[in-house]
KENULO-377158 format. One record per residue (C-alpha): residue in one letter; x, y, z. Coordinates in pm, whole numbers, plus 50000, padded with zeros to 5 digits. Example, Ala and Ser with C-alpha at 12.3 -4.5 7.8 and 13.67 -1.06 7.14 Angstrom:
A	51230	49550	50780
S	51367	49894	50714
This chain:
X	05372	62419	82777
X	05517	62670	83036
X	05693	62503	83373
X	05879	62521	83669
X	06101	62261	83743
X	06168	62190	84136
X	06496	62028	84172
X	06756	61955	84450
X	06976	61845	84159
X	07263	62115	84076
X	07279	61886	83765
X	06916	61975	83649
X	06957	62305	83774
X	07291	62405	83544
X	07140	62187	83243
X	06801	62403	83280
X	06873	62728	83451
X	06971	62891	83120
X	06645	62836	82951
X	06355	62737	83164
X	06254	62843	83491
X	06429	62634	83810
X	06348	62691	84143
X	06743	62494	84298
X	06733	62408	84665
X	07098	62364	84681
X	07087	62247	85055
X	06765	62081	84955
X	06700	61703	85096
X	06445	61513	84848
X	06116	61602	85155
X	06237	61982	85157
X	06166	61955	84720
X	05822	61807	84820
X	05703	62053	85075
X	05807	62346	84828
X	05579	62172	84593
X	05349	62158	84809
X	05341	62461	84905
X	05303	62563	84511
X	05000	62360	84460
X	04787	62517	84798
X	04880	62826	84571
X	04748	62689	84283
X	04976	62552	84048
X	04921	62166	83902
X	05184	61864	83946
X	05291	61809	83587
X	05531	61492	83681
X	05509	61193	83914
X	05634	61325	84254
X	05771	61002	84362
X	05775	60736	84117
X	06183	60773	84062
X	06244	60744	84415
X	06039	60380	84479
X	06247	60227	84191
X	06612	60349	84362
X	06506	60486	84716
X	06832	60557	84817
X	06846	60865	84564
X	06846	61155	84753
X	06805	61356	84436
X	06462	61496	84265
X	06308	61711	83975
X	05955	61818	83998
X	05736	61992	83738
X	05483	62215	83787
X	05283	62444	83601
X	05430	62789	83560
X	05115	62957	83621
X	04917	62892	83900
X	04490	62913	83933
X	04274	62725	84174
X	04404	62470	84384
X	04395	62119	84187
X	04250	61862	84438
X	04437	61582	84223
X	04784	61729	84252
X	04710	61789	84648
X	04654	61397	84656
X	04908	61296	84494
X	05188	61501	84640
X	05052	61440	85019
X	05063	61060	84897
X	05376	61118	84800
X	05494	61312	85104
X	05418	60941	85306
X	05573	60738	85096
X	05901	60941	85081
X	05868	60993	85509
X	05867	60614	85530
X	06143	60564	85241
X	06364	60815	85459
X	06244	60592	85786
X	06390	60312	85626
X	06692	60421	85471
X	06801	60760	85591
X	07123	60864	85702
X	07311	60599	85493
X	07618	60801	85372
X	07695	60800	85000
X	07981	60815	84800
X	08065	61104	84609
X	08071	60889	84326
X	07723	60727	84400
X	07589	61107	84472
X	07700	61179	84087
X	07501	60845	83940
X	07224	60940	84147
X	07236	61283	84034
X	07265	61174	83645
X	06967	60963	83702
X	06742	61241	83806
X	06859	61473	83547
X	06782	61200	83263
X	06424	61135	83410
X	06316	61494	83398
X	06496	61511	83076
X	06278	61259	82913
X	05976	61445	83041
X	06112	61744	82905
X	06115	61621	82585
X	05825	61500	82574
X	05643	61844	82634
């Protein structure tokens, strides 16, 4: 199956960037990963991983991956849902706990923890 993977992560993006397609927003915050996203599915492409999921269990990660389909159609009503969904949870996550500075050393956990969650997905394709 042919992707893109969405990531704010410069770990994702130098594990992947050699072999499968990344769109990196290196001064990316988690919401500017979802609007891009977003933006891809009104042009047609389908959410191929749980937007948000990551985030509930640790919301204090500022890091995320997204997968989408490489090849975009129709919009997919279900992948509109479920990213806007995901766009309010994430707006009242960063209510609640934005602008908390992190350690450089908690920015590198947090960014090994997103890179291992899209890497199991990967895998799984």
């Amino acid at each position: 199956m042919k992707y893109i993977l969405v990531t704010n992560n410069r770990k994702v993006y130098n594990f992947y960037k050699e072999t499968d397609e990344v769109i990196y927003l290196k001064e990316g915050r988690f919401m500017d990963v979802l609007d891009l996203v977003r933006d891809k599915i009104h042009k047609g492409h389908t959410l191929l991983t749980d937007p948000i999921m990551s985030n509930i269990a640790d919301s204090k990660n500022p890091y995320k991956s997204i997968a989408i389909s490489s090849s975009a159609h129709i919009m997919d009503e279900k992948s509109m849902k479920f990213i806007e969904g995901a766009h309010s949870v994430a707006e009242k996550l960063e209510e609640n706990g934005g602008g908390e500075k992190l350690s450089e050393e908690k920015l590198k956990e947090y960014r090994y923890v997103d890179l291992n969650l899209i890497r199991e997905w990967v895998k799984g394709v």
